[in-house]
mmCIF file of the N, C-alpha and C atoms, coordinates in Angstrom:
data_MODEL
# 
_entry.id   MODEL 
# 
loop_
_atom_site.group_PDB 
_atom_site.id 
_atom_site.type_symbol 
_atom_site.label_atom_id 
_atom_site.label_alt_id 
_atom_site.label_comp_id 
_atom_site.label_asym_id 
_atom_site.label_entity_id 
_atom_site.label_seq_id 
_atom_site.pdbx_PDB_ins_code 
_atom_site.Cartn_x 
_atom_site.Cartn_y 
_atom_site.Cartn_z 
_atom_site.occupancy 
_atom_site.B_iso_or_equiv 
_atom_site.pdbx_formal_charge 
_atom_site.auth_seq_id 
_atom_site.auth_comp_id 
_atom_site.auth_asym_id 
_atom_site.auth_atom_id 
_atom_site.pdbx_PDB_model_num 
ATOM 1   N N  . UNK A 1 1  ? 0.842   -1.168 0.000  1.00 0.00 ? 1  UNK A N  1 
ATOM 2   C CA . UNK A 1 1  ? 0.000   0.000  0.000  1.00 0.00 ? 1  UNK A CA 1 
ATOM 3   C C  . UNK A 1 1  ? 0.890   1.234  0.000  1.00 0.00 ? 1  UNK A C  1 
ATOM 4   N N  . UNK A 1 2  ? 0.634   2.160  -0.320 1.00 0.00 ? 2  UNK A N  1 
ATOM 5   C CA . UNK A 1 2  ? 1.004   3.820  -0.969 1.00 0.00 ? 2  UNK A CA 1 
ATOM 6   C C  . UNK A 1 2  ? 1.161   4.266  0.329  1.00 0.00 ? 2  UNK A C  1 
ATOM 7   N N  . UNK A 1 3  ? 1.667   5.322  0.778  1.00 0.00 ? 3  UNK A N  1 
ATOM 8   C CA . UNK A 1 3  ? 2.022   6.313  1.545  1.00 0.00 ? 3  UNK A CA 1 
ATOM 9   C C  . UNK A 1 3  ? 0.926   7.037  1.492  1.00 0.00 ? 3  UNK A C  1 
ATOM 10  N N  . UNK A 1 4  ? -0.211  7.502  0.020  1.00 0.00 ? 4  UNK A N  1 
ATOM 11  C CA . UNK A 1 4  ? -1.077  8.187  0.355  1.00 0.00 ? 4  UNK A CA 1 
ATOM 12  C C  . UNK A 1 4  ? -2.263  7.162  0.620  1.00 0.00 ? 4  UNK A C  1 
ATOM 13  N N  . UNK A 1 5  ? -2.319  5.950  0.531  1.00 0.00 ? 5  UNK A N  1 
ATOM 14  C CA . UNK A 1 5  ? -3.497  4.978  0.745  1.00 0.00 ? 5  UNK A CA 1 
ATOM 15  C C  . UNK A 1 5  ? -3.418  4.975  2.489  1.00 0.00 ? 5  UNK A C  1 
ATOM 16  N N  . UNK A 1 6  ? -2.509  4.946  3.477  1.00 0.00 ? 6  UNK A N  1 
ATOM 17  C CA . UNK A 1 6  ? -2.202  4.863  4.458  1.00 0.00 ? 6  UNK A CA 1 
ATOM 18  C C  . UNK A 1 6  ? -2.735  6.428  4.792  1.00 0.00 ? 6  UNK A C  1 
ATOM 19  N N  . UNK A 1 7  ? -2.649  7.532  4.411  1.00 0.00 ? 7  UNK A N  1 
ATOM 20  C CA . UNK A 1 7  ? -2.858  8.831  4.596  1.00 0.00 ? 7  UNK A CA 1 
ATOM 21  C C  . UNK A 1 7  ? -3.974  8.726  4.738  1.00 0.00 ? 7  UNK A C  1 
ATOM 22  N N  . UNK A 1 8  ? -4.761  8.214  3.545  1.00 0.00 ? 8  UNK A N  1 
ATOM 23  C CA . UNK A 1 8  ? -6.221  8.227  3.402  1.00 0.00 ? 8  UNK A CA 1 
ATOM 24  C C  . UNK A 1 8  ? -6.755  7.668  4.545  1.00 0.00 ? 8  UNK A C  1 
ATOM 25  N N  . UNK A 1 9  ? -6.301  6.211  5.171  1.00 0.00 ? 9  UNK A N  1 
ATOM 26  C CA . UNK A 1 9  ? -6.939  5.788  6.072  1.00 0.00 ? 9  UNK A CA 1 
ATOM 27  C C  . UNK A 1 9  ? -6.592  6.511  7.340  1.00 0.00 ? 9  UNK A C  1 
ATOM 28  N N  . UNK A 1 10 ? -5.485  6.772  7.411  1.00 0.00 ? 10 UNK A N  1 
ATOM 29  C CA . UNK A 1 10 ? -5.486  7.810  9.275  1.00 0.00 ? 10 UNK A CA 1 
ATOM 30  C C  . UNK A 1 10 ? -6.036  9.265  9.001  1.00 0.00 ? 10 UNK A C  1 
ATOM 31  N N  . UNK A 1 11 ? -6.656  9.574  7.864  1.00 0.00 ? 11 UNK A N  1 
ATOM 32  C CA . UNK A 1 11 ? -8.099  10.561 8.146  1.00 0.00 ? 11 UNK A CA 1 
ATOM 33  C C  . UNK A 1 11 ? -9.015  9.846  7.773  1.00 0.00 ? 11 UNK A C  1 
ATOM 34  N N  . UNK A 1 12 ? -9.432  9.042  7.671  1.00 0.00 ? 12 UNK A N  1 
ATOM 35  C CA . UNK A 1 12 ? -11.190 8.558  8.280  1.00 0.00 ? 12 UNK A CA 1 
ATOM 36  C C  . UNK A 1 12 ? -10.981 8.448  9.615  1.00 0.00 ? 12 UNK A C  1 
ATOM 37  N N  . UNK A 1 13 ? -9.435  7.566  10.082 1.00 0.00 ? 13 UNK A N  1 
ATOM 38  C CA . UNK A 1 13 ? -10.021 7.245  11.463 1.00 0.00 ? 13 UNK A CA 1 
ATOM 39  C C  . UNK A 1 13 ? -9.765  8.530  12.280 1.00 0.00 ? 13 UNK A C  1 
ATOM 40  N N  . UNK A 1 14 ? -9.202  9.414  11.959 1.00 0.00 ? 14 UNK A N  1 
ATOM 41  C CA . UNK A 1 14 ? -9.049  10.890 12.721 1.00 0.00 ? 14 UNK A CA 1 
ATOM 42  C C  . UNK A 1 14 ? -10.216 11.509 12.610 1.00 0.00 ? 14 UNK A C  1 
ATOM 43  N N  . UNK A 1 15 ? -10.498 11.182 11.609 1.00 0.00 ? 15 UNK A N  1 
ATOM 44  C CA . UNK A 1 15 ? -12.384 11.809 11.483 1.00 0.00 ? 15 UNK A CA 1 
ATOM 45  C C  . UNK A 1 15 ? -13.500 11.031 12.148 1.00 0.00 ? 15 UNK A C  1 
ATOM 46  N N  . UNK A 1 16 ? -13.543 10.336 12.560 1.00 0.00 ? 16 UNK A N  1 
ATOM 47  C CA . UNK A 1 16 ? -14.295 8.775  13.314 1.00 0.00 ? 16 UNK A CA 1 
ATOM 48  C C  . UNK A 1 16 ? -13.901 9.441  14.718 1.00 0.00 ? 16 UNK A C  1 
ATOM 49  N N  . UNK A 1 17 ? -12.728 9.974  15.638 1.00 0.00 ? 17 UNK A N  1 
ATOM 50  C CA . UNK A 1 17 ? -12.441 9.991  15.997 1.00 0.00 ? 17 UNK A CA 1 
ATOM 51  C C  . UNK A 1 17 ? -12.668 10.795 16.789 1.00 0.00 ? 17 UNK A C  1 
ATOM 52  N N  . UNK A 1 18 ? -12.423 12.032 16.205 1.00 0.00 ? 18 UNK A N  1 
ATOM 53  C CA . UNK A 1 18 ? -13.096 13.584 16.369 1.00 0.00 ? 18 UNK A CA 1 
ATOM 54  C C  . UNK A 1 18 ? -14.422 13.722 16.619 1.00 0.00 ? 18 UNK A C  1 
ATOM 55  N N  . UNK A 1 19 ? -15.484 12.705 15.881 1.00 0.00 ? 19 UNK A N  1 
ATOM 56  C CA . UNK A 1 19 ? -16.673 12.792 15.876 1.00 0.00 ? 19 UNK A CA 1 
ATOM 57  C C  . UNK A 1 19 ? -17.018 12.657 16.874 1.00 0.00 ? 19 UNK A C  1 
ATOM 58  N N  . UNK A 1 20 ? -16.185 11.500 17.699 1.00 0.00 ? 20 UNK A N  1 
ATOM 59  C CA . UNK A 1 20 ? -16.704 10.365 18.371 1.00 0.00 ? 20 UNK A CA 1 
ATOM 60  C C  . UNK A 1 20 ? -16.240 11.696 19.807 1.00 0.00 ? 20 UNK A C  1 
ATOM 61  N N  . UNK A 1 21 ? -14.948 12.093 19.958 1.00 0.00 ? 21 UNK A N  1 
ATOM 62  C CA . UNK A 1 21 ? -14.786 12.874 20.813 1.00 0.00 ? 21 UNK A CA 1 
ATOM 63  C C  . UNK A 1 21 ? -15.312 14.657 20.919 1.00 0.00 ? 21 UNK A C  1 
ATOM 64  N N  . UNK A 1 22 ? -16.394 14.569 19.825 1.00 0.00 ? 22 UNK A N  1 
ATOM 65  C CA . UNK A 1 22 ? -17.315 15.975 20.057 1.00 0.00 ? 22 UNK A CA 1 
ATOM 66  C C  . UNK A 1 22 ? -18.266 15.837 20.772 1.00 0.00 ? 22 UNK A C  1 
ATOM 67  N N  . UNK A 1 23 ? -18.583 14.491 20.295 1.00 0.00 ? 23 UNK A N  1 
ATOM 68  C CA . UNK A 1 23 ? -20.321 14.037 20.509 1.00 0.00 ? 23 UNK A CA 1 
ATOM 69  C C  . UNK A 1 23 ? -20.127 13.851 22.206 1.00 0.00 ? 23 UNK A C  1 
ATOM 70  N N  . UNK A 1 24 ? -18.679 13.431 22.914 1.00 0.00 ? 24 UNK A N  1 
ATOM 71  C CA . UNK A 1 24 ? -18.311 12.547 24.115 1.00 0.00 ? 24 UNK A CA 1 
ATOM 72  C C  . UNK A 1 24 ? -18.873 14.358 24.790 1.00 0.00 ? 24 UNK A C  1 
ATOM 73  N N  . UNK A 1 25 ? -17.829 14.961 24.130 1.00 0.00 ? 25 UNK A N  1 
ATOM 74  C CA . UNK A 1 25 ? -17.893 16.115 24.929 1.00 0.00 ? 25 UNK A CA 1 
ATOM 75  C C  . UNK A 1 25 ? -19.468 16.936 24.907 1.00 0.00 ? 25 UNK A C  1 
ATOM 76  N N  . UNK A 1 26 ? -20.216 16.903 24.266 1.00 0.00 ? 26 UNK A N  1 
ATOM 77  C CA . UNK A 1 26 ? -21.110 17.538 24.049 1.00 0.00 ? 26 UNK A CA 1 
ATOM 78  C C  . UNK A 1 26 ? -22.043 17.240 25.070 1.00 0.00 ? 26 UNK A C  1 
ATOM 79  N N  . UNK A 1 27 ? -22.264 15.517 25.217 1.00 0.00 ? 27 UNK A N  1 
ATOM 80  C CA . UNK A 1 27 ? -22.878 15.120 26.121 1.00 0.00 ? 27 UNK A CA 1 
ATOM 81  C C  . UNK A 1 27 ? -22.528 14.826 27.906 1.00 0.00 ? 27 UNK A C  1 
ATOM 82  N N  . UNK A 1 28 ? -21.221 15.179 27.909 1.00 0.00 ? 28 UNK A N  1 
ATOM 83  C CA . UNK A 1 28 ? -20.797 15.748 28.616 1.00 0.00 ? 28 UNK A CA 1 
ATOM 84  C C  . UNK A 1 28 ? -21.513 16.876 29.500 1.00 0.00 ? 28 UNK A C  1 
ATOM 85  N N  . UNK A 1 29 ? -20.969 17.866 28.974 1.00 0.00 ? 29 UNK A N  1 
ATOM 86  C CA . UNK A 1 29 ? -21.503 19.800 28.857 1.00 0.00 ? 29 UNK A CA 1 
ATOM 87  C C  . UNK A 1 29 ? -22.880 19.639 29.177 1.00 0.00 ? 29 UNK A C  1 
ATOM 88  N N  . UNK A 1 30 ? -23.610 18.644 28.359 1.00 0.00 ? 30 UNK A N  1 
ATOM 89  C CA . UNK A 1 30 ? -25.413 18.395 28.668 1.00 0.00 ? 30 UNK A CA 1 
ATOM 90  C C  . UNK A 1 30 ? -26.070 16.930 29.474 1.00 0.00 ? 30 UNK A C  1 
ATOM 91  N N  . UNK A 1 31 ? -24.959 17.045 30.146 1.00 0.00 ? 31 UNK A N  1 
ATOM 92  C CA . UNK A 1 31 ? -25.607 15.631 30.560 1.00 0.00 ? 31 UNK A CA 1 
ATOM 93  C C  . UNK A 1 31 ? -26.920 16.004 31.986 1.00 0.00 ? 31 UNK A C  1 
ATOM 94  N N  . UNK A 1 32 ? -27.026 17.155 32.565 1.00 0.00 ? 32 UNK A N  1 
ATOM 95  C CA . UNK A 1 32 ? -28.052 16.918 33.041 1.00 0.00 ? 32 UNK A CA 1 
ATOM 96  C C  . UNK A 1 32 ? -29.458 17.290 32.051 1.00 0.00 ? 32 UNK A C  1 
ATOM 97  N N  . UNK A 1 33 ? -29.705 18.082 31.179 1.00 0.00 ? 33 UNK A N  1 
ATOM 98  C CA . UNK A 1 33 ? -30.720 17.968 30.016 1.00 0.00 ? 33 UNK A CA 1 
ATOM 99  C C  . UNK A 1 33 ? -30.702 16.439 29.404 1.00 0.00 ? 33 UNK A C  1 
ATOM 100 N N  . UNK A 1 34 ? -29.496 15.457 29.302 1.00 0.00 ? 34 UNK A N  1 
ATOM 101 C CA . UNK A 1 34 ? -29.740 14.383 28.546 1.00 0.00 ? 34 UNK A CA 1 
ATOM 102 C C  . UNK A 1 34 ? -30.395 13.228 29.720 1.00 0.00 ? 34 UNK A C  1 
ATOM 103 N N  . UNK A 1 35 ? -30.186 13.237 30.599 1.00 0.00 ? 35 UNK A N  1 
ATOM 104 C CA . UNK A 1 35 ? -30.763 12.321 32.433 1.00 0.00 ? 35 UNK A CA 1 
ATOM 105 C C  . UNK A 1 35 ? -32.075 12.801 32.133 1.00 0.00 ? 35 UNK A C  1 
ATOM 106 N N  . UNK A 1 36 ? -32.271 14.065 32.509 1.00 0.00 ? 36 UNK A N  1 
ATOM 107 C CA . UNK A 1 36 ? -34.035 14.449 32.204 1.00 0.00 ? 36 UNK A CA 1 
ATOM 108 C C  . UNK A 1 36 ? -34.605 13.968 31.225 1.00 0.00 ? 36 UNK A C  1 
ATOM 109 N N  . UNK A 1 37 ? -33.766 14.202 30.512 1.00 0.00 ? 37 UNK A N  1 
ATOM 110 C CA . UNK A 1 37 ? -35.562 13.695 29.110 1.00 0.00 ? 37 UNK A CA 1 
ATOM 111 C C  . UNK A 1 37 ? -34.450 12.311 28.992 1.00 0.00 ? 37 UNK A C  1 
ATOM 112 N N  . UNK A 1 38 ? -33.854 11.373 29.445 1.00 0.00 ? 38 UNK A N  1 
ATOM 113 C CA . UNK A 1 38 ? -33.669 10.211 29.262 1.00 0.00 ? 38 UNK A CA 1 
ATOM 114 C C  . UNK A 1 38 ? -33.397 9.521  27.670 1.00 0.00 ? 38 UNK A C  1 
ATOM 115 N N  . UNK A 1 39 ? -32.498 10.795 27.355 1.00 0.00 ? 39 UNK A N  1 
ATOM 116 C CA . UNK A 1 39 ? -31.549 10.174 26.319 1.00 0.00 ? 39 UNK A CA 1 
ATOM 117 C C  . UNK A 1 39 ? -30.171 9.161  26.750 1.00 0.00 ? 39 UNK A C  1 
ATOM 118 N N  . UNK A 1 40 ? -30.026 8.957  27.454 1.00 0.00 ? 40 UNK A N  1 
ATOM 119 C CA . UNK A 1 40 ? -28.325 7.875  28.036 1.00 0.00 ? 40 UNK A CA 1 
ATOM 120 C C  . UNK A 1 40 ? -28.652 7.116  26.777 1.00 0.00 ? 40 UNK A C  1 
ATOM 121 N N  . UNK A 1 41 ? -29.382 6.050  26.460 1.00 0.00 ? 41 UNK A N  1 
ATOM 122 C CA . UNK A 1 41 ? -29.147 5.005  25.387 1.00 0.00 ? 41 UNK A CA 1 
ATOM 123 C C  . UNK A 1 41 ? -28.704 5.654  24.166 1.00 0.00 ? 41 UNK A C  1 
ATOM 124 N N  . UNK A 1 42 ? -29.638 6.301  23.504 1.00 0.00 ? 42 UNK A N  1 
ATOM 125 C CA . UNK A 1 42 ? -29.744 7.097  22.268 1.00 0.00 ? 42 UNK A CA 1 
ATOM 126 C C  . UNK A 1 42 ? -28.334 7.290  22.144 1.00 0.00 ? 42 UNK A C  1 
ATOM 127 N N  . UNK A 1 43 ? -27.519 8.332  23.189 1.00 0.00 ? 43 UNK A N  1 
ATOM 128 C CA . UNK A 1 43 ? -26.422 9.010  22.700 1.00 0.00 ? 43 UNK A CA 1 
ATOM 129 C C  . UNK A 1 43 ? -25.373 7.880  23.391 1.00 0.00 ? 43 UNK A C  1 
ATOM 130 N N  . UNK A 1 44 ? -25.391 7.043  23.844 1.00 0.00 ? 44 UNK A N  1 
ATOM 131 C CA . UNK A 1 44 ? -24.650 5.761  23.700 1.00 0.00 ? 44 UNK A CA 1 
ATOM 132 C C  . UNK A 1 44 ? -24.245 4.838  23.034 1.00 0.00 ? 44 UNK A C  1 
ATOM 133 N N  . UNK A 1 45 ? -25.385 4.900  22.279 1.00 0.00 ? 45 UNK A N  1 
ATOM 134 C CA . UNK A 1 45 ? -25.469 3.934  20.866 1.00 0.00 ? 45 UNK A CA 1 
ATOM 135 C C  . UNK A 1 45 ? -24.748 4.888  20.158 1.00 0.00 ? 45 UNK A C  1 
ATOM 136 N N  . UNK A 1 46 ? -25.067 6.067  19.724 1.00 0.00 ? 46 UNK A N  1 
ATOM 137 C CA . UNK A 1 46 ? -24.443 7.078  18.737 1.00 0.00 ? 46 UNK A CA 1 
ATOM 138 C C  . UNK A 1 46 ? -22.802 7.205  19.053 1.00 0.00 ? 46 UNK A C  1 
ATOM 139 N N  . UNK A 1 47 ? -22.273 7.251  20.517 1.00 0.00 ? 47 UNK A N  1 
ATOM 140 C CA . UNK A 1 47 ? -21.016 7.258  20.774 1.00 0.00 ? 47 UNK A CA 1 
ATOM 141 C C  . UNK A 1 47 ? -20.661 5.949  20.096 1.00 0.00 ? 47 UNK A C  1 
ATOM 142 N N  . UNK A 1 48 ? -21.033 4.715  20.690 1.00 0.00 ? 48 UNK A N  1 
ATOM 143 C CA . UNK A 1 48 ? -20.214 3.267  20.209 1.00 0.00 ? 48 UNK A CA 1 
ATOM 144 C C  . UNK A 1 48 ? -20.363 3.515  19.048 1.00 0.00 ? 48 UNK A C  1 
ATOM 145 N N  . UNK A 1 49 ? -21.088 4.244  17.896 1.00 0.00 ? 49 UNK A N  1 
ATOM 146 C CA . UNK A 1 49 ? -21.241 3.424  16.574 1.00 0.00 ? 49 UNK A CA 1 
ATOM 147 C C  . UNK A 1 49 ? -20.293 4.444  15.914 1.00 0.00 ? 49 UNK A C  1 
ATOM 148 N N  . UNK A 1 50 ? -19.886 5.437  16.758 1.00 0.00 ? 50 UNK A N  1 
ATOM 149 C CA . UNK A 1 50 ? -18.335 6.555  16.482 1.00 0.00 ? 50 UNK A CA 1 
ATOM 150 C C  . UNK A 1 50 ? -17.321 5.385  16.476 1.00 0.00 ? 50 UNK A C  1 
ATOM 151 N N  . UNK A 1 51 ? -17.263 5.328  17.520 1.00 0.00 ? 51 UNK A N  1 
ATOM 152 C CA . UNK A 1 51 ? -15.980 4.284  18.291 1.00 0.00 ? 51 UNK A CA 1 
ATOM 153 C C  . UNK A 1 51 ? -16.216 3.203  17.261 1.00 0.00 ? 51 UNK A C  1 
ATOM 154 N N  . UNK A 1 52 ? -17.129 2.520  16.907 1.00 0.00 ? 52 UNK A N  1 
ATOM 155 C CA . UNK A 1 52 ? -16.939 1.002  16.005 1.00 0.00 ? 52 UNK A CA 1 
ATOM 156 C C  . UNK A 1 52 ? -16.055 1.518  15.163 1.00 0.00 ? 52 UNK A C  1 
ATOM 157 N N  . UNK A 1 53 ? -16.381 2.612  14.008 1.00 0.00 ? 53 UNK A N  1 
ATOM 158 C CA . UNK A 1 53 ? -16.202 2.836  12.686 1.00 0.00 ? 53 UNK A CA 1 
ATOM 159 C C  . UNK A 1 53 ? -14.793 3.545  12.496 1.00 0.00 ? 53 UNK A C  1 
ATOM 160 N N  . UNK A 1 54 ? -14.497 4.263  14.243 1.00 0.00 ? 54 UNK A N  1 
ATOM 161 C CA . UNK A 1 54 ? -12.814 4.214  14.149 1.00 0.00 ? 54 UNK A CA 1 
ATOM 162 C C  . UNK A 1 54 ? -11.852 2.986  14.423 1.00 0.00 ? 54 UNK A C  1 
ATOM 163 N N  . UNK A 1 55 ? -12.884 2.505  15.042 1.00 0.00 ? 55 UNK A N  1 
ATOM 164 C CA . UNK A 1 55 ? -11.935 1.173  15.631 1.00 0.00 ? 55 UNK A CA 1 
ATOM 165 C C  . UNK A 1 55 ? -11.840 0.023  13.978 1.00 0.00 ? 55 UNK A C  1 
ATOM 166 N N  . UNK A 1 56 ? -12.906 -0.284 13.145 1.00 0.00 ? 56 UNK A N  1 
ATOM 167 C CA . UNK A 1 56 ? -12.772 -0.809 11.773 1.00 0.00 ? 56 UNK A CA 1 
ATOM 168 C C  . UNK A 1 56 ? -11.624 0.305  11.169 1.00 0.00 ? 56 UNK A C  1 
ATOM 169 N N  . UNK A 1 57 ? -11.373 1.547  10.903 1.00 0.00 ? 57 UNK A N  1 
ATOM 170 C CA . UNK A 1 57 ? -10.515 1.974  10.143 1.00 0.00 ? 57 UNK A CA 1 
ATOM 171 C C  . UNK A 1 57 ? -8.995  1.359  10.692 1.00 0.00 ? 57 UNK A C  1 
ATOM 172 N N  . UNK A 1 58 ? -9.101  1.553  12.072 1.00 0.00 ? 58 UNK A N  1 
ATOM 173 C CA . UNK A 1 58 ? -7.728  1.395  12.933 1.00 0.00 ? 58 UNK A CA 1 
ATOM 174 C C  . UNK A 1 58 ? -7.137  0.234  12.195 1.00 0.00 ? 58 UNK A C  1 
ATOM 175 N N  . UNK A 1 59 ? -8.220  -1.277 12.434 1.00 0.00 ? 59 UNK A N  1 
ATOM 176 C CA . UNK A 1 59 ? -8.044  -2.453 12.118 1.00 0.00 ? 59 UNK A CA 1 
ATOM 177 C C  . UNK A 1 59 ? -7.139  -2.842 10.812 1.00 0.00 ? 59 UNK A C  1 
ATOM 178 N N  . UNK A 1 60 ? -8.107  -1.970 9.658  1.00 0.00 ? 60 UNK A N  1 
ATOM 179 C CA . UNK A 1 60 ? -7.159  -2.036 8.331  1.00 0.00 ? 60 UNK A CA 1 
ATOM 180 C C  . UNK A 1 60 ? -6.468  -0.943 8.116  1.00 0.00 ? 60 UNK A C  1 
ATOM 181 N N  . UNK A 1 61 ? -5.751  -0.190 8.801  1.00 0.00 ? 61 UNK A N  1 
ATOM 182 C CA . UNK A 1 61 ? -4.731  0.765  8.755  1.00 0.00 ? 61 UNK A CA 1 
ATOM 183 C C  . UNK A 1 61 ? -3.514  -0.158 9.695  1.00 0.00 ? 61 UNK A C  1 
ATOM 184 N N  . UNK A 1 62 ? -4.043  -0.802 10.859 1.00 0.00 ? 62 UNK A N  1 
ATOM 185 C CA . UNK A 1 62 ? -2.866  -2.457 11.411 1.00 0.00 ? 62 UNK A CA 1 
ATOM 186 C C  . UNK A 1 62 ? -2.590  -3.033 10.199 1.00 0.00 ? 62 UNK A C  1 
ATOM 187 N N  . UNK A 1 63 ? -3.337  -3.365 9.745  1.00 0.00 ? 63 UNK A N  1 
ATOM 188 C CA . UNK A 1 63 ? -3.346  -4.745 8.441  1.00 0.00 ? 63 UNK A CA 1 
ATOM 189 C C  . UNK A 1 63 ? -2.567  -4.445 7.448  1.00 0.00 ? 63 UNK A C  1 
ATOM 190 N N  . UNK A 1 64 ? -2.568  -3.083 7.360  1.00 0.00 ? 64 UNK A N  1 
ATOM 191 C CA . UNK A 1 64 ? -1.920  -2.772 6.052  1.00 0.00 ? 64 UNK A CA 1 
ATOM 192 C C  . UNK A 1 64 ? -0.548  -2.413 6.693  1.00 0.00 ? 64 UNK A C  1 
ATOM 193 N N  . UNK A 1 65 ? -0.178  -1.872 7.266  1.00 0.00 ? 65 UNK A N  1 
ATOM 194 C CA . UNK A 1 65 ? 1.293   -1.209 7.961  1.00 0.00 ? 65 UNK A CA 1 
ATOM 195 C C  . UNK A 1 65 ? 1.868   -3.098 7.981  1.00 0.00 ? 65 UNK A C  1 
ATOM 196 N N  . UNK A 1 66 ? 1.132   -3.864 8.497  1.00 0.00 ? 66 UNK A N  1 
ATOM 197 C CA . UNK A 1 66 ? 1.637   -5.484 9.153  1.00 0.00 ? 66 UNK A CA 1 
ATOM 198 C C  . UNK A 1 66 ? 2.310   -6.133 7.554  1.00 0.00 ? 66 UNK A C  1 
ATOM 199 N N  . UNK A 1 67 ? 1.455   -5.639 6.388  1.00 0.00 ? 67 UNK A N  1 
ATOM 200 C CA . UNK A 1 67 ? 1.808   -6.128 5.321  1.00 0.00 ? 67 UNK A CA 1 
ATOM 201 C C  . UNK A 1 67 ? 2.644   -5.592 4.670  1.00 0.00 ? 67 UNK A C  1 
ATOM 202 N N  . UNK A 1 68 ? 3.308   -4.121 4.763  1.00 0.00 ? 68 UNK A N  1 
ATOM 203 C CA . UNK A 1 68 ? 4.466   -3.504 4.279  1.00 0.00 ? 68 UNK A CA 1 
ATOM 204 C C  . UNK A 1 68 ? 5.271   -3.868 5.242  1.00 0.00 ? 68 UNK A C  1 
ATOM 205 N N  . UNK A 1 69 ? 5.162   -4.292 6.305  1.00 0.00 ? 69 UNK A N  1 
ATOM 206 C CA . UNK A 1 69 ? 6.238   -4.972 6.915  1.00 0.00 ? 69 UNK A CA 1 
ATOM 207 C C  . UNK A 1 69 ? 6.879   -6.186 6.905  1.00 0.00 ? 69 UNK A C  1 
ATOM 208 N N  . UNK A 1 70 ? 6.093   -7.029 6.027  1.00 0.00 ? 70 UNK A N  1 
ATOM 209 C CA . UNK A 1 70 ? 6.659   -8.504 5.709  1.00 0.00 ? 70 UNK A CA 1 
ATOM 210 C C  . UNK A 1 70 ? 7.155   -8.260 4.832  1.00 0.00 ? 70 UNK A C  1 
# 
C-alpha cells in the first residue's frame, strides 16, 4: 500500500475519531438535560457506533502497515 493509501486511512479514522470525541464532549456539557428527558441510550449507541467505525478503520490501517512490513 502507498504512503497516500495509508494517509487516506489515518483521516477517516481521525475523522471517526473527532466525531466520536465531540459528541463525548457535548454530552458531557449536557448531561443533566440528557438524564431528564432520558436520552443515556440514544447518545450511547451514537457514541459506540463513532468508536466502532474508528476502531474498523484502525483495524485495516494495522493490516496494512503489518503487510508492508513482511
Amino acid at each position: 500500500m502507498s504512503a497516500g493509501g495509508f494517509r487516506t486511512l489515518q483521516t477517516k479514522q481521525v475523522k471517526h475519531k473527532d466525531e466520536r470525541i465531540k459528541l463525548t464532549n457535548e454530552v458531557l456539557q449536557g448531561i443533566k438535560a440528557i438524564k431528564f428527558s432520558a436520552w443515556e441510550e440514544a447518545f450511547a449507541d451514537k457514541i459506540i457506533s463513532f468508536r466502532a467505525k474508528e476502531i474498523s478503520c484502525f483495524k485495516v490501517l494495522l493490516f496494512c502497515r503489518l503487510l508492508t512490513i513482511v
